[in-house]
SERO-684774 format. One line per field, with one value per residue (C-alpha): residue number from 1; residue in three letters; x, y, z. Coordinates in nm, 3 decimals, padded with zeros to 5 digits, always signed. Layout:
// residues N
seq: (NUM; ...)
type: (ALA; ...)
X: (X; ...)
Y: (Y; ...)
Z: (Z; ...)
END
This chain:
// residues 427
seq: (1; 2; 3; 4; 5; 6; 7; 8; 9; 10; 11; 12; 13; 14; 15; 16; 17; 18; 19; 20; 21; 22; 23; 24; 25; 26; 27; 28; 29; 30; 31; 32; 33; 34; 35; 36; 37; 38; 39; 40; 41; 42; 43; 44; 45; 46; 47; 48; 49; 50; 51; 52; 53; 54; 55; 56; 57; 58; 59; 60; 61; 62; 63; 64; 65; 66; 67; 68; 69; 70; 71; 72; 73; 74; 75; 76; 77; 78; 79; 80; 81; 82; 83; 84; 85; 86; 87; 88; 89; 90; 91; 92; 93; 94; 95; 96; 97; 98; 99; 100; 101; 102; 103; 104; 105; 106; 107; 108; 109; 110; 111; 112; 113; 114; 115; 116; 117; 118; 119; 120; 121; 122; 123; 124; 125; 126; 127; 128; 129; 130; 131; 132; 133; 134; 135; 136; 137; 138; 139; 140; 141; 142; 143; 144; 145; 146; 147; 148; 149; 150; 151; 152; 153; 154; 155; 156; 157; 158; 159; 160; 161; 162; 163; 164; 165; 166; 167; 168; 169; 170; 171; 172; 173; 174; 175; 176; 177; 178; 179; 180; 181; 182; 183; 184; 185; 186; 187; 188; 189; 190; 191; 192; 193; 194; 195; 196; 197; 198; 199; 200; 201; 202; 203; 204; 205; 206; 207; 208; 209; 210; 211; 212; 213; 214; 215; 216; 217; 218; 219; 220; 221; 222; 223; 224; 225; 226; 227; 228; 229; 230; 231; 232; 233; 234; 235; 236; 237; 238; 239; 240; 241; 242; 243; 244; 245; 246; 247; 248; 249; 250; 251; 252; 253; 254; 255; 256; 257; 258; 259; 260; 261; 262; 263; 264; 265; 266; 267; 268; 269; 270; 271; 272; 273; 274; 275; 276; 277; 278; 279; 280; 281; 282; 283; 284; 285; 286; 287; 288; 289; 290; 291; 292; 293; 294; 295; 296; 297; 298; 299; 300; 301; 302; 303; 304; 305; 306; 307; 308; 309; 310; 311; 312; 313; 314; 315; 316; 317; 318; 319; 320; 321; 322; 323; 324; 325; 326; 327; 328; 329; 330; 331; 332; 333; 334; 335; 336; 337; 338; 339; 340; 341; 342; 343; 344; 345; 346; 347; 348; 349; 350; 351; 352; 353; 354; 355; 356; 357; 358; 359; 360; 361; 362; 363; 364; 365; 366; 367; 368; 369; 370; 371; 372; 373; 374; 375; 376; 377; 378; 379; 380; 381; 382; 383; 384; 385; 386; 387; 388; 389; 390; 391; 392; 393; 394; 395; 396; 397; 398; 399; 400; 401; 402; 403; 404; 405; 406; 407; 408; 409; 410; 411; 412; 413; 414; 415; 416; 417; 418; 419; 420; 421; 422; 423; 424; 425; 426; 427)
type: (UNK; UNK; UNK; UNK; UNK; UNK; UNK; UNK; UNK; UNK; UNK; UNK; UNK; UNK; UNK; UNK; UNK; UNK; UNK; UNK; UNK; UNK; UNK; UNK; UNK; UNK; UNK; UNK; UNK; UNK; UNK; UNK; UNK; UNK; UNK; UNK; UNK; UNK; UNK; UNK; UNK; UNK; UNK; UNK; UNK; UNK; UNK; UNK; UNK; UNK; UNK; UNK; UNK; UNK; UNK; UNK; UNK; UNK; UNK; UNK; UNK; UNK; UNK; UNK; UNK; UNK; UNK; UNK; UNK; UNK; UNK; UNK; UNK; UNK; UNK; UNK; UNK; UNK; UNK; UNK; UNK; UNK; UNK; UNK; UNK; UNK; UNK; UNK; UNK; UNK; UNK; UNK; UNK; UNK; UNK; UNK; UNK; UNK; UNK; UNK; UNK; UNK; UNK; UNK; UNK; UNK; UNK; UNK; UNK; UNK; UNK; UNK; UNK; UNK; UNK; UNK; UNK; UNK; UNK; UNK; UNK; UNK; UNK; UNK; UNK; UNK; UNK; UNK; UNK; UNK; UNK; UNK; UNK; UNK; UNK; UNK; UNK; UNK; UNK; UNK; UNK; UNK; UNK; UNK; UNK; UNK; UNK; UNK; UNK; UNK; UNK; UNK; UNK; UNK; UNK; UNK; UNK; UNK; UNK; UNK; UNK; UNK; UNK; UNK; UNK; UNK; UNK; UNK; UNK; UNK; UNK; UNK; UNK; UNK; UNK; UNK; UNK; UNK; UNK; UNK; UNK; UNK; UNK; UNK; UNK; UNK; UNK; UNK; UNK; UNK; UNK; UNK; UNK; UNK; UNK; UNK; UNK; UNK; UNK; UNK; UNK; UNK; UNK; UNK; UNK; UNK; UNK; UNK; UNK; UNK; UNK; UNK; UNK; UNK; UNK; UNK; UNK; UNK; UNK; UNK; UNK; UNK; UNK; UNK; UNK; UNK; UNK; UNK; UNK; UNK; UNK; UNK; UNK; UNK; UNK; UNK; UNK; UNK; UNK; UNK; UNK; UNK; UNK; UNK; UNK; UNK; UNK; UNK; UNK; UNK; UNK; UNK; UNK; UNK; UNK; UNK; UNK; UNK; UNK; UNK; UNK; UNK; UNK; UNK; UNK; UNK; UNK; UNK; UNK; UNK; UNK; UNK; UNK; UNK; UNK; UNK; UNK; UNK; UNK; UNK; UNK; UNK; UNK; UNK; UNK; UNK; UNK; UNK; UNK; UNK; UNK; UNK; UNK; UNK; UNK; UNK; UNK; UNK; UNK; UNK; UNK; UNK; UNK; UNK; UNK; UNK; UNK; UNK; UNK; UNK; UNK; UNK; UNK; UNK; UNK; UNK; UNK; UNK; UNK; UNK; UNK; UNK; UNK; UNK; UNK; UNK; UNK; UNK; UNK; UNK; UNK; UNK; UNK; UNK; UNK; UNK; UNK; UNK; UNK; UNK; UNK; UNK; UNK; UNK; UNK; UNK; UNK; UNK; UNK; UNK; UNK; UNK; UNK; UNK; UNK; UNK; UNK; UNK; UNK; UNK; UNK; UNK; UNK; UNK; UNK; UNK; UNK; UNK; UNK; UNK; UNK; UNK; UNK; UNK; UNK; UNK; UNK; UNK; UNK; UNK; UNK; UNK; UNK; UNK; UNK; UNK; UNK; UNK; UNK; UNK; UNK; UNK; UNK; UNK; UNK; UNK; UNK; UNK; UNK; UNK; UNK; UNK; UNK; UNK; UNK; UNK; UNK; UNK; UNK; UNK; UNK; UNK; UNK; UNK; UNK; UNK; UNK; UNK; UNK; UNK; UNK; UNK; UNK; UNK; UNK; UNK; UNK)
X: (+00.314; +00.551; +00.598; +00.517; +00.140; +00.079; +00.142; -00.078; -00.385; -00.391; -00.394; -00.627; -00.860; -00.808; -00.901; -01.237; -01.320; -01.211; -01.412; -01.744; -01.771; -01.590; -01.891; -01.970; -01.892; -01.950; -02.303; -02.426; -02.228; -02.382; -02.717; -03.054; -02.910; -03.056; -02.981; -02.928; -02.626; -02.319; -02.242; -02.021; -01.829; -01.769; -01.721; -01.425; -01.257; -01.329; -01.134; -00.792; -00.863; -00.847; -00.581; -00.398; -00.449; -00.353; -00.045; +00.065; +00.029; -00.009; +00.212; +00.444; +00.424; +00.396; +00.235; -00.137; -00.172; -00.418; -00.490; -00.803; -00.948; -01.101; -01.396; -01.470; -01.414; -01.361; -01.645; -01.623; -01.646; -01.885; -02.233; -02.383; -02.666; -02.433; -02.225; -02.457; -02.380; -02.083; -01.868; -01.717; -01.387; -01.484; -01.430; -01.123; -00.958; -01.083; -00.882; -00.562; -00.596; -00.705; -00.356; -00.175; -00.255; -00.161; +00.164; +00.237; +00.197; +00.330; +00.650; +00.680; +00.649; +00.982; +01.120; +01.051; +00.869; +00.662; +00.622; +00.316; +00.210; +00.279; +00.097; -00.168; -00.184; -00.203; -00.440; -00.695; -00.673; -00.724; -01.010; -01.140; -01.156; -01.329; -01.613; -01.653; -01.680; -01.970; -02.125; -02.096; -02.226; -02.493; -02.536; -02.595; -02.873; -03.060; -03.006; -03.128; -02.788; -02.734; -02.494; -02.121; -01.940; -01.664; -01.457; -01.539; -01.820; -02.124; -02.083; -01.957; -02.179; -02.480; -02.815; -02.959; -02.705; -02.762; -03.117; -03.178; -03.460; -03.632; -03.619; -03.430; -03.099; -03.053; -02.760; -02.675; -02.585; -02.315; -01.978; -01.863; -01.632; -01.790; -01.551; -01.219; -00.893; -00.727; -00.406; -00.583; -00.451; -00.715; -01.018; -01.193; -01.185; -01.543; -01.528; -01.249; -01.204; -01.337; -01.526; -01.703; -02.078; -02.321; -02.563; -02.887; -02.979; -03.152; -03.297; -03.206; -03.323; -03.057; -03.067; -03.238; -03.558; -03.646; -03.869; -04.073; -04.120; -04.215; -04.416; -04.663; -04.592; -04.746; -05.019; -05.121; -05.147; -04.857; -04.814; -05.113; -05.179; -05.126; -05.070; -04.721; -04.561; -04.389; -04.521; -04.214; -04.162; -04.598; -04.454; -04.184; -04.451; -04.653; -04.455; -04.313; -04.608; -04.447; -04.643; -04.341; -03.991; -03.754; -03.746; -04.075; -04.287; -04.593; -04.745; -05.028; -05.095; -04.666; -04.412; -04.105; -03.757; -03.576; -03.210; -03.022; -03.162; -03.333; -03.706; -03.679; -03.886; -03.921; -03.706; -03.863; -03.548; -03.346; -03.318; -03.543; -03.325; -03.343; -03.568; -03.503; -03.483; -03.868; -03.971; -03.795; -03.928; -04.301; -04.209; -04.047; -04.360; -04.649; -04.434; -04.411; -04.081; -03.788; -03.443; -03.111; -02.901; -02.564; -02.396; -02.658; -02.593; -02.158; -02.213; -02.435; -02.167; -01.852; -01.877; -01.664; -01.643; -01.570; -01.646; -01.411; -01.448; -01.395; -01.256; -01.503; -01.815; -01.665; -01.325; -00.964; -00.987; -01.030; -01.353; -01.382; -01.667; -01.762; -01.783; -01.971; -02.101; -01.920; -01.684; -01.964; -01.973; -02.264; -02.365; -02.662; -02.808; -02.770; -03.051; -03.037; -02.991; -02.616; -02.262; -02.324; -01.953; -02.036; -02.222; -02.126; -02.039; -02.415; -02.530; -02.624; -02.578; -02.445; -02.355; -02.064; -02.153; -02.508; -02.685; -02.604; -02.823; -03.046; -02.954; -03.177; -02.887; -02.833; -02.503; -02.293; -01.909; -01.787; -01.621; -01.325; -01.366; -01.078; -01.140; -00.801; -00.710; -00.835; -01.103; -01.449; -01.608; -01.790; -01.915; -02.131; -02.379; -02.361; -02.687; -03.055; -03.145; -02.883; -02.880; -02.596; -02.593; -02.371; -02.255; -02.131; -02.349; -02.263; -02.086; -01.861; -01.462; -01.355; -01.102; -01.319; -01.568; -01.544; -01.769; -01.663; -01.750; -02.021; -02.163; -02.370; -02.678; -02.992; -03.364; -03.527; -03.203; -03.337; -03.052; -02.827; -02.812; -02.968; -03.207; -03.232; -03.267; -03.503; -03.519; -03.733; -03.910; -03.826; -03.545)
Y: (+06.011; +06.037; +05.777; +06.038; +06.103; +05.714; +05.710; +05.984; +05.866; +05.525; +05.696; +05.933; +05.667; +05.446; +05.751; +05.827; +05.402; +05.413; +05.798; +05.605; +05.299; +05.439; +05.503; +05.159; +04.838; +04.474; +04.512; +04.789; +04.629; +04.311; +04.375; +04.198; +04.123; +04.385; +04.202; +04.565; +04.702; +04.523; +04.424; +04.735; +04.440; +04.327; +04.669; +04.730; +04.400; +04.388; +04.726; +04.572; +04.258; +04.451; +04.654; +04.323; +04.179; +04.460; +04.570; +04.358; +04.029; +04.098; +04.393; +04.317; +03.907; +03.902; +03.585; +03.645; +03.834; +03.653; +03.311; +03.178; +03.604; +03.525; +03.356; +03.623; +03.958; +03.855; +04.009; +03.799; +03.462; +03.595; +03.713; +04.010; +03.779; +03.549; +03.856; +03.828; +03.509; +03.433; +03.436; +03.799; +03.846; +04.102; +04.478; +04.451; +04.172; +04.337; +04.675; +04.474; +04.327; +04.666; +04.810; +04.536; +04.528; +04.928; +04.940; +04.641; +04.853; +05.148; +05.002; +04.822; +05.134; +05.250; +05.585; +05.851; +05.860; +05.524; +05.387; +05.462; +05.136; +05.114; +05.445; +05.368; +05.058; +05.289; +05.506; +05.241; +05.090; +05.442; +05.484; +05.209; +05.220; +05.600; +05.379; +05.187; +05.467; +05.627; +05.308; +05.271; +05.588; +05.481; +05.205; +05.368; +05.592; +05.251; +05.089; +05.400; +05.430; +05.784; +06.007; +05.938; +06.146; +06.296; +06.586; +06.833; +06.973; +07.161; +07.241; +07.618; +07.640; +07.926; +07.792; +08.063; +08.086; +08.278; +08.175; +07.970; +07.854; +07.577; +07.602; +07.412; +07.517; +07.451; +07.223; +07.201; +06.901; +06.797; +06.566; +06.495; +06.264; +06.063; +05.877; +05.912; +05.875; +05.539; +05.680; +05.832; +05.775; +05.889; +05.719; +05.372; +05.122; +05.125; +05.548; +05.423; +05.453; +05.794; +05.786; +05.993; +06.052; +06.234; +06.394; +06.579; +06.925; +06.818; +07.101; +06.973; +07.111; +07.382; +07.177; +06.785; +06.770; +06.889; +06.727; +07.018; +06.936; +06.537; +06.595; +06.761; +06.419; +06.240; +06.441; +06.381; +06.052; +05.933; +05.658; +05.496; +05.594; +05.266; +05.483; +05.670; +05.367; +05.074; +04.727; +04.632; +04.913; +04.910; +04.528; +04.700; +04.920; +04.687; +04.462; +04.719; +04.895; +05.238; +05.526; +05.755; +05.826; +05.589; +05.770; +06.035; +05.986; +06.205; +06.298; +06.561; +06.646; +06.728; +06.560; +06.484; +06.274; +06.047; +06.152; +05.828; +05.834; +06.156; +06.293; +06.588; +06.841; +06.779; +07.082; +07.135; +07.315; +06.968; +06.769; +06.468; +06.183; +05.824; +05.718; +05.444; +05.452; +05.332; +05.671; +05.825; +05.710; +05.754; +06.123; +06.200; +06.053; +06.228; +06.573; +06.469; +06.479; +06.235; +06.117; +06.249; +06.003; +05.913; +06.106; +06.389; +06.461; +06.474; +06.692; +06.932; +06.873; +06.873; +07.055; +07.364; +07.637; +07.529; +07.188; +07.135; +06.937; +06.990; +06.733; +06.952; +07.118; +07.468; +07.386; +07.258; +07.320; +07.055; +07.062; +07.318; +07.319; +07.615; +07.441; +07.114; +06.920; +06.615; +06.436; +06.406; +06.802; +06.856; +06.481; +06.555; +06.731; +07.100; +07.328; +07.362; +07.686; +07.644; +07.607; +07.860; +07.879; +07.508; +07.554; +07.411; +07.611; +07.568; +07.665; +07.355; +07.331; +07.018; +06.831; +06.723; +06.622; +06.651; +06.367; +06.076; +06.096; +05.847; +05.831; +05.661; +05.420; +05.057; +05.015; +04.873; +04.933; +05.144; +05.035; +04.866; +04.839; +04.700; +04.570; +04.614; +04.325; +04.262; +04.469; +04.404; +04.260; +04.595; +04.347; +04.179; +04.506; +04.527; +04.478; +04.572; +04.513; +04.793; +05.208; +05.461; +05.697; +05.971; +06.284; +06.159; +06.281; +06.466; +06.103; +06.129; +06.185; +06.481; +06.240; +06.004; +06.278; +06.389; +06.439; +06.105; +05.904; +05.634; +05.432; +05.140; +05.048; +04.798; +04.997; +04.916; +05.045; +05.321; +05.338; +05.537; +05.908; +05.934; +06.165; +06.261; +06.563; +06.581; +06.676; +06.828; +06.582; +06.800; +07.099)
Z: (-19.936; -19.637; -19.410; -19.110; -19.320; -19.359; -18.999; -18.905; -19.157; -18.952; -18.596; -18.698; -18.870; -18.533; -18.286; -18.465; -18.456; -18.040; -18.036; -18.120; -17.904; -17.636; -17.353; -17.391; -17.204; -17.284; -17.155; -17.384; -17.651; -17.640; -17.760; -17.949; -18.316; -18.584; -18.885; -19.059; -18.918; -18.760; -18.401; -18.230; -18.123; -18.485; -18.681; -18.383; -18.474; -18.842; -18.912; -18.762; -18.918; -19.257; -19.163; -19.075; -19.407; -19.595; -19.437; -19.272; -19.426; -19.765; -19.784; -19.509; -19.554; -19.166; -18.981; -18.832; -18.503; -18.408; -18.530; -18.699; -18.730; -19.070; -18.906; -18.642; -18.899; -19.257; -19.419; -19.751; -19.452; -19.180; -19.369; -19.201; -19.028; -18.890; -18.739; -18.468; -18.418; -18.396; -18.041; -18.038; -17.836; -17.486; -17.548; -17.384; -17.607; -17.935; -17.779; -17.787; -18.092; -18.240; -18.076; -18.168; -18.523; -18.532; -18.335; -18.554; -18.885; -18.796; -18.694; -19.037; -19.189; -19.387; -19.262; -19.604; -19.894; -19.985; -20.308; -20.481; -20.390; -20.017; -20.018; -20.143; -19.938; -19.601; -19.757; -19.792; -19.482; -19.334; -19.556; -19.510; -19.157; -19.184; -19.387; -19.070; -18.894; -19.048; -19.032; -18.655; -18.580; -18.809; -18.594; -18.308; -18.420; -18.565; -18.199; -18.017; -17.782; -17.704; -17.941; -17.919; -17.742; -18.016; -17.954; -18.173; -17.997; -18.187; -18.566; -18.623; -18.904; -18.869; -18.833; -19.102; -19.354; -19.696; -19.780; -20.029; -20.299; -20.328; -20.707; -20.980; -21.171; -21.495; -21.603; -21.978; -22.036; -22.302; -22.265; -21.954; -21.770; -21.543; -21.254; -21.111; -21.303; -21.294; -21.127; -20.819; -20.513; -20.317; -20.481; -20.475; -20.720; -20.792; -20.875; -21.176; -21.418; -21.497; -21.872; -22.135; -22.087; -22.288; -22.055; -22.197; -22.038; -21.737; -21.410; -21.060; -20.747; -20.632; -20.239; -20.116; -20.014; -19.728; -19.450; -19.469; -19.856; -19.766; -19.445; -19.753; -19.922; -19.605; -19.551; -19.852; -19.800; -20.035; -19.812; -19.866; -20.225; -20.434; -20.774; -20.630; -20.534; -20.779; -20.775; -20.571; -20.367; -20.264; -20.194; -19.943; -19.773; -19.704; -19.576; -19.358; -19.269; -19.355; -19.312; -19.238; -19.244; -19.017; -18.664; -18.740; -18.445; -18.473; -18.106; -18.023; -18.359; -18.376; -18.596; -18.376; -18.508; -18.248; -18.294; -18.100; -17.769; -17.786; -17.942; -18.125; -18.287; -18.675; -18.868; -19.163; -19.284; -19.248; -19.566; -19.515; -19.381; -19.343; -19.660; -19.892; -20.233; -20.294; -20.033; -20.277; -20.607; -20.471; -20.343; -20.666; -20.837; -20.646; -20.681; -21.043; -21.077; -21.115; -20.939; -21.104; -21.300; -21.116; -21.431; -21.401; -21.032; -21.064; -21.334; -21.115; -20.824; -21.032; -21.354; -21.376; -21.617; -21.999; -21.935; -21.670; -21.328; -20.993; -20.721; -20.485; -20.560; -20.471; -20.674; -20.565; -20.149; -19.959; -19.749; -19.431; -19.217; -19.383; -19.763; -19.626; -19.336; -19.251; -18.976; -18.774; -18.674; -18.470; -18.511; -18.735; -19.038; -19.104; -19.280; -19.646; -19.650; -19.432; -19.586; -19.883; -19.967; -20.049; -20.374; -20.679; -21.026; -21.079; -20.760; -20.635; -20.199; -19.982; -20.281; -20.061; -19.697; -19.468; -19.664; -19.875; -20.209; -20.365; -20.767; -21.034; -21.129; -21.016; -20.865; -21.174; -21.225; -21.473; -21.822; -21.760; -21.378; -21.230; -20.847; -20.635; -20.459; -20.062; -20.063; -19.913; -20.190; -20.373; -20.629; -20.402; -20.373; -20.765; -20.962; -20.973; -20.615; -20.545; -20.624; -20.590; -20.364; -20.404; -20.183; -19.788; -19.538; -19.198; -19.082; -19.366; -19.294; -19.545; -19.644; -19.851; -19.927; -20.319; -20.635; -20.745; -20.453; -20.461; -20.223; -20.313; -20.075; -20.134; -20.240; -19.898; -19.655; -19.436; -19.194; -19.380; -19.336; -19.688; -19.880; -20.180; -20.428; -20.705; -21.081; -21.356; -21.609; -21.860; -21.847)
END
């Protein structure tokens, strides 16, 4: 990597983060704590307190910007609960720290190429920060403040692309590598190292369910039908008093979707959104059908012909709004029948972008895991209480969006921009 890309990684990364919260002063920001999601105040100030450990302390040895940061924005130090309460810095301070932190790393960058190291350094600071990003904008929605306002204005893809089934495709199974290759610069730790699976011949729904497909699921009453649900996840709905989707309002006799700020009309052609993993396991049950494996679902994304795999669904080209949905185009989820140039070998659609997907699998790390150094603490969300989710959704930067990428999220999280696609019992 070039010192000039480094460079522009961080600024772009930075302009997306200052894109999001920008409409909003210390008022708006300063809202009732919702233990889910992070302060606005705190995701700002936590993404130059990373990049200030990373680069410029650790890789730089430089002193602290700003003394005694770890206890406002370390995320290992601050819990998410206690985000809320500790004493944020104004809007305005948290800017100049934010600038300060940048100008401070891009002068210490070294004019040319960077060692593999120092590149990969920038990259994941970068990346990092485009995590954040997704996450504030998921913020918002869960808060109800109106949409951001980001620059990229509506999404060029066609409402009615190439129409597409409903039905399954069948995948036949065999060896396959699983993961990302321990050299990649452009991967997480927790996607390494990449691994030989044996995967069965499995048939996976060609696109995610639809809410059309799991508005049937709650007219049938599969949120009140004890027999769908497991013991803990009937535990979860209770507890919740779920009877719908997160953000399905149902008025007149009408299904409607608030979208941020705004009530919508429910789009049947939208993948459902917003459902946790035990929505999922009960809809998969009362369809009588199952979740994909995390192996089962990279094969469908990735595999290639003669056993070979794809970085992207579609094959070496990085993602263009017309292959997949994401950077926040449009600021919401496409129908599944857009972004056919998307497909995978198989023909399965939006394996990259629109939604994040639900997996069977607990979130575990893969033989011979290897954390890097300085990152947020991935091991935390490791275990049974956790499942992977796999795909970005329309939030995602194209950046960090690959068949390899997981993200790791409790059952019961609804705020994500997740769904989920289905498969066969039997091929």
């Amino acid at each position: 990597m070039h010192s000039d890309e480094a460079a522009a990684l961080l600024r772009d990364a930075r302009k997306r983060t200052l894109e999001i919260w920008a409409d909003l002063d210390d008022a708006r920001l300063r809202i009732p704590a919702l233990p889910i999601v992070n302060p606005p105040l705190w995701e700002m100030g936590h993404v130059a307190w990373f990049q200030e450990k990373l680069l410029l302390r650790h890789l730089h040895q430089a002193p602290a910007v700003r003394v005694g940061a770890e206890s406002l924005w370390d995320a290992s130090a601050v819990p998410r609960h206690r985000r809320w309460e500790v004493s944020l810095p104004s809007k305005a301070e948290t800017l100049r720290y934010m600038q300060q932190v940048l100008d401070l790393a891009l002068q210490a960058l070294a004019a040319g190429e960077l060692s593999a190291r120092d590149a990969r350094l920038y990259w994941l600071a970068a990346a990092h920060e485009d995590l954040h990003a997704e996450a504030s904008i998921r913020t918002r929605q869960a808060l109800g403040l109106p949409e951001p306002k980001l620059p990229e204005g509506p999404d060029p893809h066609p409402a009615n692309g190439r129409p597409v089934g409903l039905e399954d495709v069948v995948i036949p199974g065999g060896t396959f590598l699983l993961g990302a290759a321990p050299e990649d610069p452009q991967a997480f730790d927790i996607e390494k190292p990449a691994h030989v699976v044996e995967i069965k011949p499995f048939a996976i729904s060609r696109v995610p369910t639809t809410n059309g497909q799991f508005l049937e699921f709650v007219e049938d009453g599969g949120y009140r039908r004890r027999e769908l649900w497991s013991e803990e996840g009937w535990a979860w709905r209770e507890r919740e008093h779920a009877a719908h989707p997160l953000y399905w309002l149902r008025q007149g006799g009408y299904w409607f979707f608030r979208h941020f700020d705004l009530v919508v009309p429910l789009e049947e052609e939208l993948p459902v959104v917003h459902v946790n993993w035990y929505e999922a396991e009960a809809y998969c049950r009362w369809a009588r059908r199952r979740l994909p494996s995390e192996a089962e679902w990279e094969m469908a994304a990735a595999g290639g012909p003669n056993g070979s795999k794809r970085p992207y669904p579609w094959g070496e080209t990085p993602p263009t709004p017309e292959l997949a949905h994401l950077d926040a185009r449009g600021l919401g989820c496409v129908p599944v029948s857009a972004a056919p140039g998307g497909e995978s070998a198989f023909g399965c659609r939006h394996m990259i972008g629109n939604i994040w997907e639900w997996t069977a699998d607990a979130a575990r790390p893969y033989p011979d895991y290897e954390p890097e150094p300085l990152q947020d603490c991935p091991e935390r969300c490791f275990g049974e209480a956790f499942r992977v989710l796999r795909g970005g959704s329309w939030a995602t930067r194209p950046r960090i969006a690959r068949t390899t990428a997981r993200c790791f999220a409790s059952k019961e999280r609804r705020d994500f921009f997740a769904g989920f696609r289905t498969c066969a019992l039997s091929p």
